[in-house]
ZANU-341165 format. One record per residue (C-alpha): residue in three letters; y, x negated, z negated. Coordinates in steps of 0.5 Angstrom, whole numbers, plus 500, padded with zeros to 3 digits. Example, Ala and Ser with C-alpha at 12.3 -4.5 7.8 and 13.67 -1.06 7.14 Angstrom:
// ZANU-341165
ALA491475484SER498473486
This chain:
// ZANU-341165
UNK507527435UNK506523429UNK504515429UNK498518425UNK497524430UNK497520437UNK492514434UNK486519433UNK488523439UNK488516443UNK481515439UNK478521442UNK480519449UNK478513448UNK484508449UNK486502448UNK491501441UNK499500444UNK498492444UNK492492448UNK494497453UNK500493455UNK496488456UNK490491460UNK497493464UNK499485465UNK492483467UNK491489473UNK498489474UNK498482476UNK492484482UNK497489483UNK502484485UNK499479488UNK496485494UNK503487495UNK505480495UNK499478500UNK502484505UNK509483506UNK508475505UNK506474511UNK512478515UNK517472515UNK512467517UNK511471524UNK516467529UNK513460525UNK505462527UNK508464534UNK511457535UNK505454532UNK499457535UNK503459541UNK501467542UNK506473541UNK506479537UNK501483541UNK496478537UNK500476530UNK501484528UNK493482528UNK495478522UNK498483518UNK495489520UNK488486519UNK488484512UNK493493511UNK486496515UNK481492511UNK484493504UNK485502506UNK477501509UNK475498502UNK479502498UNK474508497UNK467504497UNK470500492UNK473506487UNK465508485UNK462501486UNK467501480UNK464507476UNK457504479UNK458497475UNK465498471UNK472497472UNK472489470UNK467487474UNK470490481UNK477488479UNK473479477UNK470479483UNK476481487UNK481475484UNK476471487UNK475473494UNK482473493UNK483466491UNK478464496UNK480468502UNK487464501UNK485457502UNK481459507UNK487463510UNK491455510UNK486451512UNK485456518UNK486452525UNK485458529UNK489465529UNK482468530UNK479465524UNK486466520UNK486473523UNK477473521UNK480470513UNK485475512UNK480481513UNK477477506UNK483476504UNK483484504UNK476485502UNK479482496UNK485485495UNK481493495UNK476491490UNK483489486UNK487495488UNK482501487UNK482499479UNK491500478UNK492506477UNK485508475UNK486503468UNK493505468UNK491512467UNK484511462UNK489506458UNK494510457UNK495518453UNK500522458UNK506521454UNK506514456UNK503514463UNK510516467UNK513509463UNK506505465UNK507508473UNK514505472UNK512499471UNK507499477UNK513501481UNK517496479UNK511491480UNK511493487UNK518491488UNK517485485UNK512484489UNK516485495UNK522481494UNK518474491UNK514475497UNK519475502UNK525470498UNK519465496UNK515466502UNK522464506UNK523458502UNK516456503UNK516456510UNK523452511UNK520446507UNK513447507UNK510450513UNK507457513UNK501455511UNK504455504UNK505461503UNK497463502UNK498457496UNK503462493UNK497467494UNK491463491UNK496461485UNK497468482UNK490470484UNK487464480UNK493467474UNK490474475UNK482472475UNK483468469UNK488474465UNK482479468UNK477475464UNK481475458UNK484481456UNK480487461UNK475491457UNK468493459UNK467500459UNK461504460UNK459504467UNK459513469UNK454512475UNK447510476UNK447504481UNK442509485UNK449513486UNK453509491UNK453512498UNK453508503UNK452513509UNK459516506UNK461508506UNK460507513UNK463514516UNK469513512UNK470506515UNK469509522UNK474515521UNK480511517UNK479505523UNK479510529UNK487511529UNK489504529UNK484503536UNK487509538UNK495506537UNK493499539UNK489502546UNK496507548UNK500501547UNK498499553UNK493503557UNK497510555UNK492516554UNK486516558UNK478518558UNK476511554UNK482512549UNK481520548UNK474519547UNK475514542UNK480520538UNK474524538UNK470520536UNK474518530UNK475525528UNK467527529UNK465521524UNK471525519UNK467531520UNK460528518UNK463524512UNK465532510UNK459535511UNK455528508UNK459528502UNK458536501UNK450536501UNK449529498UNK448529491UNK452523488UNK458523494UNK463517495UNK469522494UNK468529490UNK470534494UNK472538489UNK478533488UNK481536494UNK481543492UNK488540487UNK493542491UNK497537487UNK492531488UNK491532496UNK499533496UNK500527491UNK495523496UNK499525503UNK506525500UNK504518499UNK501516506UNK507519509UNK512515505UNK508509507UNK508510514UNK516511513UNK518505509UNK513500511UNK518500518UNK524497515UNK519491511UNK516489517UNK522490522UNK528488519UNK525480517UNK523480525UNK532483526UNK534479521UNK531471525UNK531474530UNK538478533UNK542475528UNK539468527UNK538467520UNK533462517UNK527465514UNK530465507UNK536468508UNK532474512UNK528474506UNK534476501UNK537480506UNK531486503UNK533483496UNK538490494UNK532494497UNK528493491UNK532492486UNK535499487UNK528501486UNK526497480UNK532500477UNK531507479UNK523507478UNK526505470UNK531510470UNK526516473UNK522514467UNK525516461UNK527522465UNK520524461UNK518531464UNK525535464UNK525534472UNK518535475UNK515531480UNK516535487UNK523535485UNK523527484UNK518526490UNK521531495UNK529527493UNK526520495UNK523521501UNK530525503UNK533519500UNK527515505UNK529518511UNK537517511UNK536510509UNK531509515UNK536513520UNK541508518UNK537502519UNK536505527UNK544504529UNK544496527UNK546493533UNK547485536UNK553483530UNK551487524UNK554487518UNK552485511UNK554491509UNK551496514UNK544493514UNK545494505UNK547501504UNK541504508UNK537499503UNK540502497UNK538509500UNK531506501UNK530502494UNK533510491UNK528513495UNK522508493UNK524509486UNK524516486UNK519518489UNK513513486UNK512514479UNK512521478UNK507522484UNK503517481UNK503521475UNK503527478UNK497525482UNK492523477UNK495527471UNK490533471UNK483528474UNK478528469UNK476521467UNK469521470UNK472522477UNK478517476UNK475510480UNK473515486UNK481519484UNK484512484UNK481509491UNK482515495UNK489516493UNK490508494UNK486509500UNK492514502UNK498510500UNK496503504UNK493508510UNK499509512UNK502501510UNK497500515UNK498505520UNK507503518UNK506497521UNK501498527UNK507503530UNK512499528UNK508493531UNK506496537UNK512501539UNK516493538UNK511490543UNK510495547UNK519496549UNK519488550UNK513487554UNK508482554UNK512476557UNK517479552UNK514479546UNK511472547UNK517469547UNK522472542UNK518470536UNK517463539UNK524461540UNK526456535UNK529458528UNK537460529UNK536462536UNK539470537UNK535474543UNK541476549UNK540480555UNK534484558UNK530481550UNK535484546UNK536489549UNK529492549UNK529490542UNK534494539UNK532500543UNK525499540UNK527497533UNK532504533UNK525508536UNK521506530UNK525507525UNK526514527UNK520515528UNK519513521UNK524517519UNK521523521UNK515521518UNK519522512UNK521528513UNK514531514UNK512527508UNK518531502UNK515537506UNK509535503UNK512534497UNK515540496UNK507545498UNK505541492UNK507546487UNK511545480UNK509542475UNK508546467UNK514543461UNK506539459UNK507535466UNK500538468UNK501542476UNK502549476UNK496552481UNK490549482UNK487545478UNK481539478UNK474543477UNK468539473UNK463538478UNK455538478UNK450534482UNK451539488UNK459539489UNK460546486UNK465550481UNK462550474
């Protein structure tokens, strides 16, 4: 397509010239980078809070899964408050709640309080979060859109390994309350770049048109899985926690039928008859799940069971994200010659035998054992985002793109979340209570022995095969998604417009 051509094509759609859309993706992807960052950040701080608040994992997981579960729940509210009052203003006032949450989180003088600001912290981050992928996708015209979701790949991992090389420094000179100054500077970044460069759009729904019935069941469904894992780690399945998995599976059923007999639903429903968006969404869940074990459990090996400092844990995940930084950016210029069920199903093959990997670490490994599942893991990563992120919201019509982003956000840090609350609990559960206390409370350098490393290591191979297999199940959905046309859209059945009432029209 001519120069010409794709300018009028692009005023058509609606979007933005080529320099601001770059720049539209500088200010969203700095929100982008800061969640992601607040999310690993943490995972390295976790013996330096045990010595200081004097409690074990059993509560601390809290400070990380805590803030995971509060960005999934907020997620969908979020994607139609921003189709109520506009993509900008949900993503300003999220980099504010940001930047507050994060002083609050230093000053923090309990773990309760840290715990209650974290959950703050991640209200803001899923006002943030519901807006990436939809701006992405309203800035950008198709055959750019694959490079942009490379570039939030890429942007992912940074995230990761910034999180991880800066938060071990932080810890070792300053404390890990620094770690949340990190936070508020980036926030304060991306606010002030928000303000700058993003554009109000015309908002798509009237303000009559939230649905906080749906708002209320959705947060109940997504929340009872995590009561449930935390509940079996210690009082196994009986009456109180199966009651409880019913009723989080009754409040999943009421919100379907709410959301089929209300007017203005929070999520479309017709949306999930694309077989390539619910596949694209759950593929994504499953990858989390899977890779999200090796960020929280290997930092914990790495201070742990080798004795590293915090920084030094912190760069062993180095080569995990620069191999998929370099692969997001090399599946980008593949363009459409190879489909996404082909790209996506390989990265969670890739996903799985780099965490089968991980699960043979021993007491004395290697620098080269724990690197190449890294390497298979950064590959998977890199395969696998951009062209599901693509794929997924290809095909959405653009009135149903913030409710499209939030549900497939909502997917992909569900199963983070639901990643960290099993890798957290299955560790918890092997080392015991007194167990779990004391490990991450001993001082930095100290390596566990006997009975402690022991169940640690049987706990850290029985997570990463669970991961594993969560990967598995994942590149199967992948594969149910259905192949893509030579235009990039997904055979099969595609996104129908919708009337009031939720119907085909």
């Amino acid at each position: 397509m001519s120069p010409d051509n794709l300018a009028a094509q692009n005023q058509v759609e609606g979007l933005q010239g080529e320099r601001d859309r770059w720049w539209s993706l500088a200010a969203v992807e700095c929100g982008n980078f800061v969640v992601y960052m607040d999310g690993f950040i943490v995972t390295l701080a976790l013996p330096a809070m045990a010595r200081h608040f004097g409690v074990g994992l059993p509560v601390l997981k809290w400070v990380i899964v805590a803030y995971l579960l509060t960005v999934t729940v907020t997620l969908l509210p979020a994607g139609r408050l921003a189709d109520i009052w506009g993509r900008r203003r949900i993503v300003v006032i999220g980099m504010g709640v940001l930047a507050l949450s994060s002083v609050l989180c230093a000053l923090a003088p309990t773990v309760g309080s840290l715990i209650s600001f974290r959950i703050l912290q991640g209200i803001g981050g899923g006002l943030v979060l519901a807006n990436v992928m939809a701006e992405i996708t309203a800035v950008f015209p198709k055959q750019e859109r694959r490079k942009a979701m490379a570039v939030n790949a890429s942007i992912l991992a940074l995230a990761q390994v910034t999180g991880l090389v800066l938060g071990g420094l932080l810890i070792g000179q300053f404390g890990w309350r620094s770690l949340f100054l990190v936070i508020l500077t980036v926030s304060l970044a991306g606010l002030i770049l928000s303000l700058c460069v993003l554009k109000a759009r015309p908002r798509t729904q009237d303000r009559s048109a939230m649905d906080w019935t749906g708002a209320v069941l959705a947060i109940v469904a997504t929340s009872a899985p995590f009561l449930v894992i935390e509940r079996l780690s210690s009082a196994g399945l009986n009456l109180a926690n199966l009651a409880l998995l019913i009723g989080g599976v009754a409040a999943l059923v009421l919100f379907l039928l709410a959301e089929r007999r209300l007017p203005k639903p929070l999520l479309t429903l017709s949306l999930l008859r694309s077989r390539a968006f619910l596949c694209g969404s759950a593929a994504a869940a499953f990858y989390f799940i899977a890779a999200v074990s090796c960020y929280f459990l290997l930092p914990l090996y790495a201070q742990l069971v080798l004795g590293r400092t915090p920084v030094m844990a912190g760069v062993l995940v180095v080569p995990l994200s620069l191999v998929l930084t370099a692969t997001s950016l090399t599946v980008s210029s593949l363009g459409n010659r190879v489909g996404a069920r082909t790209l996506s199903t390989a990265g969670m093959l890739s996903i799985s035998a780099g965490l089968l990997g991980l699960s043979w670490l021993g007491p004395d490994a290697s620098t080269v054992a724990i690197v190449w599942p890294l390497v298979l893991l950064g590959m998977g990563g890199g395969l696998f985002h951009p062209p599901n992120n693509s794929a997924t919201l290809n095909t959405i019509p653009p009135e149903h793109l913030s409710v499209a982003n939030g549900f497939l956000s909502m997917a992909r840090n569900f199963g983070q979340a639901i990643g960290a609350a099993l890798a957290a609990t299955l560790l918890a559960h092997g080392l015991g209570a007194a167990g779990a206390d004391g490990a991450l409370a001993g001082a930095v350098g100290a390596r566990l022995s006997g009975q402690p490393l022991d169940a640690f290591l049987g706990a850290q191979q029985l997570a990463y095969r669970l991961a594993a297999a969560m990967g598995l199940v994942g590149a199967v959905v992948s594969v149910v998604r259905g192949a893509e046309l030579p235009g990039g859209a997904p055979m099969g059945p595609m996104p129908v417009a919708t009337v009031n009432d939720g119907r085909r029209c």
